[in-house]
C-alpha positions in Angstrom: 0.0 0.0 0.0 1.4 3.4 -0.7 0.7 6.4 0.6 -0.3 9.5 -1.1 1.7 12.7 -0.4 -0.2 15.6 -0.2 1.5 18.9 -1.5 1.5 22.0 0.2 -1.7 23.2 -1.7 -3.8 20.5 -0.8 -2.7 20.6 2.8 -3.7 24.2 3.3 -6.7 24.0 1.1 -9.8 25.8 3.2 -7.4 26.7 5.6 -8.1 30.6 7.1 -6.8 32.5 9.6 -9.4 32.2 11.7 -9.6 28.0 11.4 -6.1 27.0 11.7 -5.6 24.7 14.4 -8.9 24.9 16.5 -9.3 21.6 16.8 -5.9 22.0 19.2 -6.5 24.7 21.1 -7.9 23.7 24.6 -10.9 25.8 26.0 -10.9 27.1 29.9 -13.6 28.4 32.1 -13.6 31.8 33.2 -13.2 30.5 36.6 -10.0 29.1 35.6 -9.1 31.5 34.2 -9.4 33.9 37.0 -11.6 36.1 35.6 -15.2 37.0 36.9 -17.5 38.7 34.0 -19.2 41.5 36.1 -22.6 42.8 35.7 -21.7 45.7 33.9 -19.7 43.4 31.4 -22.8 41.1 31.0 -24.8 43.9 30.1 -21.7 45.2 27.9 -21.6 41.8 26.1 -25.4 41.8 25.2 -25.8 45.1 23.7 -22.9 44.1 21.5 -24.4 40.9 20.6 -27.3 42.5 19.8 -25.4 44.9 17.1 -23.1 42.2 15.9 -26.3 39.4 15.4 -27.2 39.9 11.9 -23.8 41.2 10.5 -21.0 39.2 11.9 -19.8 36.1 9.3 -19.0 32.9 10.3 -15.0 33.4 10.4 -14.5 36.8 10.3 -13.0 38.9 13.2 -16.6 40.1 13.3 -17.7 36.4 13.5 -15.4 35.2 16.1 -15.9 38.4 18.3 -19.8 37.3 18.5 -18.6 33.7 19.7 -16.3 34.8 22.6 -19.3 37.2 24.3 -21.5 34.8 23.5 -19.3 32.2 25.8 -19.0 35.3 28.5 -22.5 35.6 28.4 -23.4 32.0 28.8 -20.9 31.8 31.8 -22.4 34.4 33.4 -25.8 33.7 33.3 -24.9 29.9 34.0 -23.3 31.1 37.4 -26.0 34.1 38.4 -29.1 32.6 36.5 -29.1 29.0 36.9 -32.2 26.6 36.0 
């Protein structure tokens, strides 16, 4: 059986910025962290949601900026509103 070597095209074929290596990077809580989203950057976080929601791209700086508050934001209301 031989194996196919892939040239440096095809390796980086629907490669971005924005997707290179995600699958690597290892995610942390806030509490970890050290950091505690206050009120004031709850509230922050949602009115810039709400002016981000229906222009931000799926991996665009735009995109990936709406996907970090959106993790604040669940992290806070998981700790101060839970079910």
């Amino acid at each position: 059986m031989s194996i196919k070597r892939l040239s440096e095209i095809e390796l980086l074929e629907g490669m971005t910025p924005y997707a290179a290596h995600t699958d690597a990077l290892a995610s942390g809580t806030w509490d970890e962290l050290g950091l505690e989203p206050s009120e004031s950057d709850y509230k922050t976080a949602l009115k810039r949601i709400e002016s981000l929601f229906d222009v931000a791209e799926p991996d665009t700086p735009e995109g990936d900026e709406l996907e970090k508050l959106a993790a604040l934001v669940e992290a806070y209301e998981e700790k101060h509103f839970p079910f």
